[in-house]
N, CA and C atoms as an extended XYZ file, in Angstrom:
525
Properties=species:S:1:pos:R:3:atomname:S:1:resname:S:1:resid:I:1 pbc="F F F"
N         1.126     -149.048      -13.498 N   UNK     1
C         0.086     -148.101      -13.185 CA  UNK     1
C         0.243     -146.864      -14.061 C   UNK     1
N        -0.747     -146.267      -14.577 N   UNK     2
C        -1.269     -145.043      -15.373 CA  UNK     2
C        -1.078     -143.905      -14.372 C   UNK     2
N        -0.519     -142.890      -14.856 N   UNK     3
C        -0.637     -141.367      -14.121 CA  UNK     3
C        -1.725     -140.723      -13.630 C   UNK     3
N        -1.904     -139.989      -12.967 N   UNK     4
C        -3.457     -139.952      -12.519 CA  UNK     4
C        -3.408     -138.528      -12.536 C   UNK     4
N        -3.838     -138.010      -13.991 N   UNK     5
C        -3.733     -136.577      -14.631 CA  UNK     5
C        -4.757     -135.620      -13.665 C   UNK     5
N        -5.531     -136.124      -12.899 N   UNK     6
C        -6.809     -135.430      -12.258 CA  UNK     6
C        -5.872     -134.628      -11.318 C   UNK     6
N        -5.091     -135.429      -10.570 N   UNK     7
C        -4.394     -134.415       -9.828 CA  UNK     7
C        -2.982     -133.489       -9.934 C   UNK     7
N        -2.485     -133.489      -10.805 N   UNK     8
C        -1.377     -132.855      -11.589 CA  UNK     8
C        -1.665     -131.253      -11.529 C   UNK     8
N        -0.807     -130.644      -11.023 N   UNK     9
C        -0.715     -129.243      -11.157 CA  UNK     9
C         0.652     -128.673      -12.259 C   UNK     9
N         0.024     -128.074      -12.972 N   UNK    10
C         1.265     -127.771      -14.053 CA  UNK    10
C         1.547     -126.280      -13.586 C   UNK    10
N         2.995     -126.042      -12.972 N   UNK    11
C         3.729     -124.998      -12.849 CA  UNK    11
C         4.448     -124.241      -13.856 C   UNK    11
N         4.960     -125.234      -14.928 N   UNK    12
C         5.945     -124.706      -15.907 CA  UNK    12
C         5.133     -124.546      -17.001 C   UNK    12
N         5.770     -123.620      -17.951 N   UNK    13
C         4.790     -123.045      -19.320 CA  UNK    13
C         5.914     -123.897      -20.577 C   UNK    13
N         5.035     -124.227      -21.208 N   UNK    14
C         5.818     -124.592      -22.612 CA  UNK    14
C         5.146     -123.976      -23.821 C   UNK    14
N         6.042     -123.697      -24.918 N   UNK    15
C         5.670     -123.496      -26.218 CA  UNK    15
C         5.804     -124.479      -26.832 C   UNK    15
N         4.623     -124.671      -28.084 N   UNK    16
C         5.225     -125.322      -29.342 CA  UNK    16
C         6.348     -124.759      -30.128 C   UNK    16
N         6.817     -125.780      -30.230 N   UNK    17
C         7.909     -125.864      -31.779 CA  UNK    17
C         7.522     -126.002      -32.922 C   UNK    17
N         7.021     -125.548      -33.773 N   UNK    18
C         6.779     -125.907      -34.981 CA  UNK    18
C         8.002     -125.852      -36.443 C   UNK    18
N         8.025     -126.983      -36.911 N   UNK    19
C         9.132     -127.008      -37.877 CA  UNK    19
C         8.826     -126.216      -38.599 C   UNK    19
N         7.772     -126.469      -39.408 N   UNK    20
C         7.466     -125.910      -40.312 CA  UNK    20
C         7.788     -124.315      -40.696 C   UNK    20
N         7.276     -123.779      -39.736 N   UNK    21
C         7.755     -122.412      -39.403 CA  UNK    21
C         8.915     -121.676      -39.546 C   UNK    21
N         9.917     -123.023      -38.956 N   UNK    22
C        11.148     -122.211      -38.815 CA  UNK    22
C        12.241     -122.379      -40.435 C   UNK    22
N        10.985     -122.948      -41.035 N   UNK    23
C        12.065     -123.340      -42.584 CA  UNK    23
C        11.019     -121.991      -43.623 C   UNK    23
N        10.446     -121.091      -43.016 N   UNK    24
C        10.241     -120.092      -43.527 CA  UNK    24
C        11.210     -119.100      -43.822 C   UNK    24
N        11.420     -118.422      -45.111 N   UNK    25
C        12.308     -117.183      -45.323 CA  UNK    25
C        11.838     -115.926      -43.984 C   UNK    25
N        10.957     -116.000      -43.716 N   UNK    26
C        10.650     -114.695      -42.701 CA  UNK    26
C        10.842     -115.133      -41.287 C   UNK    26
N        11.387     -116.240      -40.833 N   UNK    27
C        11.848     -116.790      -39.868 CA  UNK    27
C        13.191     -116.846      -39.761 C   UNK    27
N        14.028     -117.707      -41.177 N   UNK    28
C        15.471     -116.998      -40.986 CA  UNK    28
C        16.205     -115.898      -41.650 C   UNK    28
N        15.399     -115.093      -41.956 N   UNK    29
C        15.666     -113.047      -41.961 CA  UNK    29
C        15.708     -112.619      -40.351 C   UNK    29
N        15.299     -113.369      -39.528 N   UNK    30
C        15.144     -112.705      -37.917 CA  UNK    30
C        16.984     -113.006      -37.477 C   UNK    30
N        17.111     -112.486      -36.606 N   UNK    31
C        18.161     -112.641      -35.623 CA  UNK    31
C        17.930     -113.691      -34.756 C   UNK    31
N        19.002     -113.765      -34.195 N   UNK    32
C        18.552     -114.882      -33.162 CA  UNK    32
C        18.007     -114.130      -31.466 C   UNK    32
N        18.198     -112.677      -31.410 N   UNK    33
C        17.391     -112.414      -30.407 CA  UNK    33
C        16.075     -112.239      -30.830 C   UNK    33
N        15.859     -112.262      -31.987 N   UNK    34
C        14.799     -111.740      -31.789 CA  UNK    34
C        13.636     -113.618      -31.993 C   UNK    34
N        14.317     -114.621      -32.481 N   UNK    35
C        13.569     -115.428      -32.336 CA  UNK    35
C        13.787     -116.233      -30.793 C   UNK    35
N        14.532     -115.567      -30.129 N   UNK    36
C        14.510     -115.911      -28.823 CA  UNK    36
C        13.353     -114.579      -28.052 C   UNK    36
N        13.100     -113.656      -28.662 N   UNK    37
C        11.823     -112.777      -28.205 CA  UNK    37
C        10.694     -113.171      -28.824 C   UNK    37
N        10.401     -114.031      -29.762 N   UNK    38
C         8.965     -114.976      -30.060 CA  UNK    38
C         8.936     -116.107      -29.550 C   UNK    38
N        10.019     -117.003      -28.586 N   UNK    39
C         9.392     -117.941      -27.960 CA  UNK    39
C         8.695     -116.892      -26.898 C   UNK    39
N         9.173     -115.659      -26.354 N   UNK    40
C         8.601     -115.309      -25.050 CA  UNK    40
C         7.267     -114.793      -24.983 C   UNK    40
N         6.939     -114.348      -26.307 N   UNK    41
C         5.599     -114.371      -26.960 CA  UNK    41
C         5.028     -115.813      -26.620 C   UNK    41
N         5.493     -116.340      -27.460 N   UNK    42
C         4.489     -117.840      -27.713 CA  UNK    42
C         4.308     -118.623      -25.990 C   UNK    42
N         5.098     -118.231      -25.280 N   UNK    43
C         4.705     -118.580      -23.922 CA  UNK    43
C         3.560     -117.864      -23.386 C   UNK    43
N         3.906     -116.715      -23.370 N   UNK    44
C         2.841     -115.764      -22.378 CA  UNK    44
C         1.252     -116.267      -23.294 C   UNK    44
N         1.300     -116.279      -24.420 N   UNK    45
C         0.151     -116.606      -25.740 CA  UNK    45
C        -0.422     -118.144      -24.927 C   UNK    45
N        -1.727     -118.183      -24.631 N   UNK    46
C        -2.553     -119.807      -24.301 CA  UNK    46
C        -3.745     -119.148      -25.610 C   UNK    46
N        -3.553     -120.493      -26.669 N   UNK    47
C        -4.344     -120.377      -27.470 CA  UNK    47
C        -4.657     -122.361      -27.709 C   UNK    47
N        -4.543     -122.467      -26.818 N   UNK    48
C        -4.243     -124.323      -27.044 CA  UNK    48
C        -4.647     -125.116      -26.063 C   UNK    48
N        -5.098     -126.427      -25.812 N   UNK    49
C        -5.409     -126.672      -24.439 CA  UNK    49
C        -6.504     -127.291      -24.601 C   UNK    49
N        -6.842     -128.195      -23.752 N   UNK    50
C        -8.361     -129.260      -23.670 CA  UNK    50
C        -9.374     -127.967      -22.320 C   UNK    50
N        -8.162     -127.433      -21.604 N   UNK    51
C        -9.090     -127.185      -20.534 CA  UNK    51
C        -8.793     -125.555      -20.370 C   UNK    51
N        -8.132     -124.732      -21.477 N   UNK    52
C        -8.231     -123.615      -21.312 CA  UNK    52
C        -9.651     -122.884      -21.472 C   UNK    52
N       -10.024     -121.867      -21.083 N   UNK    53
C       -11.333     -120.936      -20.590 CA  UNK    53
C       -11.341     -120.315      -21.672 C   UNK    53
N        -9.988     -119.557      -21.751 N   UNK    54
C       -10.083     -118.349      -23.028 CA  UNK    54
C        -9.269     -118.958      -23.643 C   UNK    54
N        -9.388     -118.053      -24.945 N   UNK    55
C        -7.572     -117.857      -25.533 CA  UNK    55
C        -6.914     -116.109      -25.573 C   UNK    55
N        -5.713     -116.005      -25.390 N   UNK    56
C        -5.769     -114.443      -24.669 CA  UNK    56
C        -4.806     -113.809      -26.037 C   UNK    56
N        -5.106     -114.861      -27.395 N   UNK    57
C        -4.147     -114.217      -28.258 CA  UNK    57
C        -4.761     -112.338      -28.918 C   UNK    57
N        -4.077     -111.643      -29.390 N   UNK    58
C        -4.738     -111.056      -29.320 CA  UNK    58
C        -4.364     -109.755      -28.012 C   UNK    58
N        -4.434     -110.448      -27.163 N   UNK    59
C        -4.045     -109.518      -26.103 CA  UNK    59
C        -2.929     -110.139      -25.025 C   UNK    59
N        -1.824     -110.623      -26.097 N   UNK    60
C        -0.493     -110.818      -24.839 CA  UNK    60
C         0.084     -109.572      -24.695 C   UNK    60
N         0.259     -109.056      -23.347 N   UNK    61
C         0.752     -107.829      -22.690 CA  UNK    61
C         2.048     -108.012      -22.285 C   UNK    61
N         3.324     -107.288      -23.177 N   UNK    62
C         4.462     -107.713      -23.350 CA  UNK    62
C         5.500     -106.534      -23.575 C   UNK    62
N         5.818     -105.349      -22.285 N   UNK    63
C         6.648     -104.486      -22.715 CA  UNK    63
C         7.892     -104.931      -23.078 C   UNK    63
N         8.995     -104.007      -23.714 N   UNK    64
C        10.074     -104.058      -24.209 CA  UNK    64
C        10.673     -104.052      -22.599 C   UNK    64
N        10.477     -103.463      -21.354 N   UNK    65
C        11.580     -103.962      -20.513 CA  UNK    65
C        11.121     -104.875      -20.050 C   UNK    65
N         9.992     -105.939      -20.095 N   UNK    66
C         9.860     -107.109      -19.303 CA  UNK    66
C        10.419     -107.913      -20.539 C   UNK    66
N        10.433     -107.989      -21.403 N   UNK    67
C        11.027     -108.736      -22.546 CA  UNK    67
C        12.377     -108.382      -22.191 C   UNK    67
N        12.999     -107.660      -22.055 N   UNK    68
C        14.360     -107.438      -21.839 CA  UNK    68
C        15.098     -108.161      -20.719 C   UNK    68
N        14.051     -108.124      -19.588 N   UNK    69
C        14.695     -109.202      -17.709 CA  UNK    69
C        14.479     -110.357      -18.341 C   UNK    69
N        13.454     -110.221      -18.932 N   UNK    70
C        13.251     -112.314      -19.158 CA  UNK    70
C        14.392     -112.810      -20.182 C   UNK    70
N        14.794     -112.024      -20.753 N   UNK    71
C        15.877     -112.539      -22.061 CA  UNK    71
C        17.139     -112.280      -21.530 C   UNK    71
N        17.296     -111.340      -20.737 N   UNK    72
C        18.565     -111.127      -19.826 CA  UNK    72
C        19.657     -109.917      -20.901 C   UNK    72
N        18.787     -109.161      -21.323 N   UNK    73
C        19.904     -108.275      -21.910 CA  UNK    73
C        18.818     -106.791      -22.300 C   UNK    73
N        19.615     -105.564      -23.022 N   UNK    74
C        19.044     -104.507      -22.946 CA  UNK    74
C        17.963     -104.283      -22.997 C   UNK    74
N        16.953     -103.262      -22.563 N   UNK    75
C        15.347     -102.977      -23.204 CA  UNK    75
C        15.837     -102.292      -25.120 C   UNK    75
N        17.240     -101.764      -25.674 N   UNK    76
C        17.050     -101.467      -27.001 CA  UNK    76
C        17.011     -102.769      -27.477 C   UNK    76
N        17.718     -103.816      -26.985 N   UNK    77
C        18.042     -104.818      -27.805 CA  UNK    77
C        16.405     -105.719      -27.766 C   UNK    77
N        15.627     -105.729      -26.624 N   UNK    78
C        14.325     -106.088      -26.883 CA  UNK    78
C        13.382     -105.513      -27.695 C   UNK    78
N        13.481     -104.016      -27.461 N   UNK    79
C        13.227     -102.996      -28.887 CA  UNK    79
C        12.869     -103.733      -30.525 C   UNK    79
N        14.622     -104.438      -30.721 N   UNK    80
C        15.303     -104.115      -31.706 CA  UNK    80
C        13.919     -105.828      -32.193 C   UNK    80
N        14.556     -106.658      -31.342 N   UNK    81
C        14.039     -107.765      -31.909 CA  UNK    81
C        12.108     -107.664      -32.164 C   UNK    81
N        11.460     -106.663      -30.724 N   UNK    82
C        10.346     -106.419      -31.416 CA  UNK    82
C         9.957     -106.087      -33.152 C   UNK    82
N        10.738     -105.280      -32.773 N   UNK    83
C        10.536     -104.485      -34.402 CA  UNK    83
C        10.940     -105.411      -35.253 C   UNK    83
N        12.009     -105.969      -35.358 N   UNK    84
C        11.959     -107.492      -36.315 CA  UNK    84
C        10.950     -108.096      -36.423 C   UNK    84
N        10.540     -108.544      -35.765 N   UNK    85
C         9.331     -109.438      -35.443 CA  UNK    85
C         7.912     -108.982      -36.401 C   UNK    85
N         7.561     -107.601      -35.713 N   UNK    86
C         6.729     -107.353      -36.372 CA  UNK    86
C         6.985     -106.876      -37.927 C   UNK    86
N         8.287     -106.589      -38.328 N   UNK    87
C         8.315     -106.220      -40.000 CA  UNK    87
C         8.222     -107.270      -40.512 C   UNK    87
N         8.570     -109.271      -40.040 N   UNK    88
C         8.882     -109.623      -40.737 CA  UNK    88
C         7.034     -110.147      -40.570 C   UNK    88
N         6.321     -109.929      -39.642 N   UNK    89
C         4.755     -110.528      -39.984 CA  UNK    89
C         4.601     -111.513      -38.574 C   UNK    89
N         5.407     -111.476      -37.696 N   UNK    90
C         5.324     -112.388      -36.693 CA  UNK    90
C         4.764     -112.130      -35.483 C   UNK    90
N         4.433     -110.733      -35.276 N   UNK    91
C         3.862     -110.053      -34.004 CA  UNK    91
C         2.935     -109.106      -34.677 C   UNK    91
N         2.010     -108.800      -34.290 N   UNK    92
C         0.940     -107.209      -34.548 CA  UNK    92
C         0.426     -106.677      -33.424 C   UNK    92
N         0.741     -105.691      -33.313 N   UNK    93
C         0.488     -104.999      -31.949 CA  UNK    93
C        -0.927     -104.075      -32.366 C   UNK    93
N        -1.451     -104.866      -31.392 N   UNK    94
C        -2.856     -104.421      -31.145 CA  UNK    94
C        -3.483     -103.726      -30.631 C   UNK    94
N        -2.446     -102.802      -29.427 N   UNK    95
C        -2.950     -102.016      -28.698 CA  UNK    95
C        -1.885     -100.814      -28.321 C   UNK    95
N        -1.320     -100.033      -28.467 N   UNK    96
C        -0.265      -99.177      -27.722 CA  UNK    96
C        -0.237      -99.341      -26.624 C   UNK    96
N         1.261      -99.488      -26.125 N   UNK    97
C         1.078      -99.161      -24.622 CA  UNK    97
C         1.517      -97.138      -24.066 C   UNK    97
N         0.740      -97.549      -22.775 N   UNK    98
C         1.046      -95.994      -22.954 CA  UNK    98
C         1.020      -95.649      -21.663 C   UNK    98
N         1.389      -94.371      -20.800 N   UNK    99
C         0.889      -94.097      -19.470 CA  UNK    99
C         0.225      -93.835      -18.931 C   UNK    99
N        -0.703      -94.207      -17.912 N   UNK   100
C        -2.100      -93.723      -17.208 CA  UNK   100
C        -1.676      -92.443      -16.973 C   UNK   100
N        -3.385      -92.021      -16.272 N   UNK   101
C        -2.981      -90.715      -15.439 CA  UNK   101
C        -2.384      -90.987      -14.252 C   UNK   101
N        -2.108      -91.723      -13.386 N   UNK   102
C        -1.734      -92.001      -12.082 CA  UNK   102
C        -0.622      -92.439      -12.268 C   UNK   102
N        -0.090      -92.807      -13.361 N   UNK   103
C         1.608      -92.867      -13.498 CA  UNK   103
C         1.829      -94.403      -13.642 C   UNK   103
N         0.838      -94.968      -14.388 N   UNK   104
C         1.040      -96.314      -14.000 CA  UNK   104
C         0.694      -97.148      -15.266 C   UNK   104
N         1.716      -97.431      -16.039 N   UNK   105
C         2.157      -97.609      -17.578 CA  UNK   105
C         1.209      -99.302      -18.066 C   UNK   105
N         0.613      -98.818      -18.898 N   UNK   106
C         0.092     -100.580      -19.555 CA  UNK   106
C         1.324     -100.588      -20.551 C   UNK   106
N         1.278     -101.955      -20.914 N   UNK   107
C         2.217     -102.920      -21.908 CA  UNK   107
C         1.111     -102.793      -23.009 C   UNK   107
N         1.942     -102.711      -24.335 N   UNK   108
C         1.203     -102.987      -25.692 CA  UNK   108
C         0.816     -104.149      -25.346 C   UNK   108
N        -0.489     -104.491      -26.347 N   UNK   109
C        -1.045     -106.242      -26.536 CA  UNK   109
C        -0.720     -106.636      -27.560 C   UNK   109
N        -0.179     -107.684      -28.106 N   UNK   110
C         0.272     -108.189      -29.295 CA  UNK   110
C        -0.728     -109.843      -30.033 C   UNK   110
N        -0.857     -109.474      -30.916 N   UNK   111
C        -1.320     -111.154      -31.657 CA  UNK   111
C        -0.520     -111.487      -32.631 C   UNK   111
N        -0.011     -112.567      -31.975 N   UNK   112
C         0.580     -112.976      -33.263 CA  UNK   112
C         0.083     -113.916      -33.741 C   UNK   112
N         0.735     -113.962      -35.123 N   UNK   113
C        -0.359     -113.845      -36.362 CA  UNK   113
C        -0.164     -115.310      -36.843 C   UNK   113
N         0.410     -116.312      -36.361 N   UNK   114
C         0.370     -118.108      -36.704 CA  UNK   114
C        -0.496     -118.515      -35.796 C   UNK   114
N        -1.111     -117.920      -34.857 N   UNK   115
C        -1.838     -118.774      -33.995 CA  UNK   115
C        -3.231     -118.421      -33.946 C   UNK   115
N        -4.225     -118.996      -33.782 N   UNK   116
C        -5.922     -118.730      -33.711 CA  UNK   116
C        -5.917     -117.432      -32.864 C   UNK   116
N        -6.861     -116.295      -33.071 N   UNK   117
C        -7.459     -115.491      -32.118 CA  UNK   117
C        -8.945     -115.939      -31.952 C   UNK   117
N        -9.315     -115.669      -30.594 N   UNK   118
C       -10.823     -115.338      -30.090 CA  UNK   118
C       -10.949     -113.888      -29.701 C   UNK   118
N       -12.249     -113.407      -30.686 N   UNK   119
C       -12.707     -112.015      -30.303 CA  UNK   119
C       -14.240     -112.063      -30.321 C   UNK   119
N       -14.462     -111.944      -29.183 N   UNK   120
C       -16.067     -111.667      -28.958 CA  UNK   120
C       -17.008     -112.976      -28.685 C   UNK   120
N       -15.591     -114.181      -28.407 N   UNK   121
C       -16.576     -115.641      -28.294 CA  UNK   121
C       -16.439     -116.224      -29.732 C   UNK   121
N       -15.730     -115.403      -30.538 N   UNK   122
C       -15.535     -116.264      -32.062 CA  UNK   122
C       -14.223     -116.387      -32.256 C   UNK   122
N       -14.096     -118.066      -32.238 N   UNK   123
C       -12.547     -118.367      -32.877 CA  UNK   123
C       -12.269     -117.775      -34.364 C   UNK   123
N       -11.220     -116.759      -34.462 N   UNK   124
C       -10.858     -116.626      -36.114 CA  UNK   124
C        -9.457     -117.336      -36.464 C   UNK   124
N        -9.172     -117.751      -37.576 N   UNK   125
C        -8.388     -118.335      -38.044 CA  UNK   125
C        -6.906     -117.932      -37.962 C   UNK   125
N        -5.960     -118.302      -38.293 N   UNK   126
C        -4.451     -117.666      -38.361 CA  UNK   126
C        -4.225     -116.623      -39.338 C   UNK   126
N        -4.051     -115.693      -38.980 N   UNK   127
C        -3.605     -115.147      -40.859 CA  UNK   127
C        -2.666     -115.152      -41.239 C   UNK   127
N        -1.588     -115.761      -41.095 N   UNK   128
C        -0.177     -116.378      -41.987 CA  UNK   128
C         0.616     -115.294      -42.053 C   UNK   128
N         0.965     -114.542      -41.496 N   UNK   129
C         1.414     -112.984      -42.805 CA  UNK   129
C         3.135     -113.742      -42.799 C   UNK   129
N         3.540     -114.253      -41.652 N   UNK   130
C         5.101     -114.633      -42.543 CA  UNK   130
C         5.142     -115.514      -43.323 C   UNK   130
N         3.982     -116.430      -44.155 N   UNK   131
C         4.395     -117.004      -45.104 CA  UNK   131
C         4.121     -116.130      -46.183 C   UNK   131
N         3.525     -115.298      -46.211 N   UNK   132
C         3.182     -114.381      -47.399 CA  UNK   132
C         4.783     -112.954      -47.466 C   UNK   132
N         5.812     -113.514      -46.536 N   UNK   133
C         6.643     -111.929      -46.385 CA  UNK   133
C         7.787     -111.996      -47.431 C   UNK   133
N         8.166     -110.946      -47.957 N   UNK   134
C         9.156     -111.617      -49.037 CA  UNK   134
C        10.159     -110.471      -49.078 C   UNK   134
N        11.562     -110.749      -49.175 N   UNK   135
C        12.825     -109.956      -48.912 CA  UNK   135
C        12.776     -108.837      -48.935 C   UNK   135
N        12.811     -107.366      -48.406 N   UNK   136
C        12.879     -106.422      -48.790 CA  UNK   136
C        11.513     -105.603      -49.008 C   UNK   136
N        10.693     -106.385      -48.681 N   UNK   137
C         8.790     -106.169      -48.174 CA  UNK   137
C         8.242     -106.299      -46.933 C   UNK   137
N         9.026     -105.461      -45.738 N   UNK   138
C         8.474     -105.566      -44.488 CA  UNK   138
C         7.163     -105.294      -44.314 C   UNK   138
N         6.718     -105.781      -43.368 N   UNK   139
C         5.117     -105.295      -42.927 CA  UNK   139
C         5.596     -103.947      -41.927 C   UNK   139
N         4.477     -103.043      -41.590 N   UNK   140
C         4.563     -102.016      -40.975 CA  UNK   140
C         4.818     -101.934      -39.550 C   UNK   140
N         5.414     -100.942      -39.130 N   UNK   141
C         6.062     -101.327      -37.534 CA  UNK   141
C         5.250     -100.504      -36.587 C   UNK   141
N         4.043     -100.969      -35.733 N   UNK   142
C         3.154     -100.000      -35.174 CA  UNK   142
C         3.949      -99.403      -33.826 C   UNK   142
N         4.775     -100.270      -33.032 N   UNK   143
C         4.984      -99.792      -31.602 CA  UNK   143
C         6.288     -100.765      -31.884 C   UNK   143
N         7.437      -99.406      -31.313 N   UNK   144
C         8.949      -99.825      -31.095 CA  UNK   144
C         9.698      -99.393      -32.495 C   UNK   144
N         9.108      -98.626      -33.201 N   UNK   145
C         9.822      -98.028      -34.657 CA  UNK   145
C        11.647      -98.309      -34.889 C   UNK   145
N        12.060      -97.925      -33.959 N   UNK   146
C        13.632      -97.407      -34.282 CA  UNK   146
C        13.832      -97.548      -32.686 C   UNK   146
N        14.793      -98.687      -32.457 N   UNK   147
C        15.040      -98.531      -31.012 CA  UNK   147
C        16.814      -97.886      -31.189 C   UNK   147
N        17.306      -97.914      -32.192 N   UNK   148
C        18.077      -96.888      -32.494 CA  UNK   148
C        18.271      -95.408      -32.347 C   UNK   148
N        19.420      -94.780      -31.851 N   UNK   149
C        19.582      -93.213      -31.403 CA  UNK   149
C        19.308      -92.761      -32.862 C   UNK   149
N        18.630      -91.970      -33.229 N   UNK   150
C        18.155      -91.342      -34.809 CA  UNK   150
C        18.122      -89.830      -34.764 C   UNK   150
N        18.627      -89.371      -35.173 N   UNK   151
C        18.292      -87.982      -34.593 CA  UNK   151
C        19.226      -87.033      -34.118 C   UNK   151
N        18.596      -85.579      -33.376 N   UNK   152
C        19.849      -84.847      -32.931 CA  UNK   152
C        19.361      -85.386      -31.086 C   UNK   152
N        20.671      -84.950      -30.392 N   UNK   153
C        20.433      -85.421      -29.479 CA  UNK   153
C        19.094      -84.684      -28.385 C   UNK   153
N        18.905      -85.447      -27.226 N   UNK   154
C        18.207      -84.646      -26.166 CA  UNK   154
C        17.892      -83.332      -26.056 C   UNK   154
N        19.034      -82.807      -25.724 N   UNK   155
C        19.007      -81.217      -25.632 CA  UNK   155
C        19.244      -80.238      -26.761 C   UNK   155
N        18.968      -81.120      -27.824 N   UNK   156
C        19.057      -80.063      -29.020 CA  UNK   156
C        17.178      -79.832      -29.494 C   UNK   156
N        17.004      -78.353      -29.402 N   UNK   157
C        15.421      -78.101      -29.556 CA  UNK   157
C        15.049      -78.071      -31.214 C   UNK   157
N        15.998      -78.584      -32.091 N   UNK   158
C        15.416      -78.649      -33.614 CA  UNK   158
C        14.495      -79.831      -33.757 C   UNK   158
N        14.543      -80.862      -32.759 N   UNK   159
C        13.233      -81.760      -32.895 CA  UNK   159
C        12.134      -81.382      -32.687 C   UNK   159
N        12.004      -80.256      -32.215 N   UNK   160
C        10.528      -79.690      -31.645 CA  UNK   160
C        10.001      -78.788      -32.795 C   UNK   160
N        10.616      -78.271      -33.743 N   UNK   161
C        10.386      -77.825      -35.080 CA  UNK   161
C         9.704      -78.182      -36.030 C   UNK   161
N         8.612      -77.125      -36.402 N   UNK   162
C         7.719      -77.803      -37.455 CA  UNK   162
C         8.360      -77.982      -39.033 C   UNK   162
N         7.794      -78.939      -39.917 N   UNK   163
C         8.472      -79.091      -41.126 CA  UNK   163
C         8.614      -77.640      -41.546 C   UNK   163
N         7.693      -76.669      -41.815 N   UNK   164
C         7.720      -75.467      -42.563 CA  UNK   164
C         8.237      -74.284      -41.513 C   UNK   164
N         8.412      -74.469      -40.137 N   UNK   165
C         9.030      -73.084      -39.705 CA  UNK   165
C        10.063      -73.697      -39.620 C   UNK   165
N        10.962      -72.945      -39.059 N   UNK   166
C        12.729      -72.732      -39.059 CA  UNK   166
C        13.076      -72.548      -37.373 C   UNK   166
N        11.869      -71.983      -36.435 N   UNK   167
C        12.192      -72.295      -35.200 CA  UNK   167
C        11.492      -73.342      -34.564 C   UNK   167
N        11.785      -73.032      -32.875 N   UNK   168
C        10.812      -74.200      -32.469 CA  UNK   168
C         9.477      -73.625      -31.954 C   UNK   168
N         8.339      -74.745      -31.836 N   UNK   169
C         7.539      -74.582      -32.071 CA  UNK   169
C         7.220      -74.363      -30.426 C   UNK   169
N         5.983      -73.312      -30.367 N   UNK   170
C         5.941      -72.856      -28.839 CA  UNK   170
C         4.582      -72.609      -28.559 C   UNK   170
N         4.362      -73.195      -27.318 N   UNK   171
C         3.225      -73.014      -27.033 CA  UNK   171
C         2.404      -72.573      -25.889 C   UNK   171
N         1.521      -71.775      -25.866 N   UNK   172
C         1.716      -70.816      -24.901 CA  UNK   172
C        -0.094      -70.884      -23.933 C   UNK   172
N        -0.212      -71.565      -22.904 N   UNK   173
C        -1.521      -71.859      -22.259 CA  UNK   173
C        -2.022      -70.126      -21.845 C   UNK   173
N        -3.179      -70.055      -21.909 N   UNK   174
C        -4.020      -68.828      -21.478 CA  UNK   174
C        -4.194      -69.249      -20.069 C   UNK   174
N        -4.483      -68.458      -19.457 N   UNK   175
C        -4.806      -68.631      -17.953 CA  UNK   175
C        -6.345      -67.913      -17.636 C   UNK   175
């Protein structure tokens, strides 16, 4: 007897594997967290499917600390592998994330860039950018720059300093 697919409920998410991919130079320039932070992409990502509705590439909503519980280690170290990701052409963040007024934070949206997007009801194509990436030619890093300490610390007020003055910069509301 044949399976009887009509009634099957699928609980678990899978990604593709693609070989091809992973015998790219801009695939092994990554770390290994950080290509363990593009399967978690390529999960949350439905761009595939006989019976999917949408495809939501384009807009997978994916902060650095939910990437961090699901991988089981720091939000810098999810940081770190974002920002890989996107220098080497494998993520593009599409949207900032940022905080409401009510205190209640959205996640950047990300597309990444091997798989089809739909925008507006029109399938567009892949745009490849890690086969086009080449040593020492990152692509630009929109969200997660430096999850590295850079800088003077916290309580030192020379970060608040404009390039051309020498103090800090102050600002003063009218009432």
């Amino acid at each position: 007897m044949g399976r009887d697919a009509k009634n099957e409920t699928r609980e678990t998410q899978f990604a593709k594997w693609v070989k091809w991919e992973t015998e790219l130079p801009a695939w092994k320039a990554l770390s290994g967290n950080a290509k363990a932070a593009y399967m978690h992409f390529k999960i949350r990502c439905r761009t595939e499917g006989k019976r999917l509705k949408y495809n939501n590439n384009g807009k997978v909503a994916l902060s650095s600390r939910t990437l961090a519980a699901e991988m089981g280690c720091n939000p810098r170290t999810a940081m770190t592998a974002m920002a890989a990701l996107q220098a080497k052409g494998w993520i593009v963040c599409m949207k900032r994330g940022h905080l409401g007024v009510q205190g209640q934070a959205a996640a950047p949206e990300w597309r990444l860039t091997m798989l089809a997007t739909e925008t507006n009801g029109k399938s567009r194509l892949p745009t490849y950018e890690p086969k086009y990436w080449e040593h020492g030619h990152d692509y630009p890093i929109r969200e997660y720059k430096s999850s590295q300490k850079s800088g003077p610390s916290r309580g030192d007020a020379s970060r608040f300093r404009a390039k051309d003055n020498h103090g800090p910069t102050i600002v003063r509301l009218k009432r």
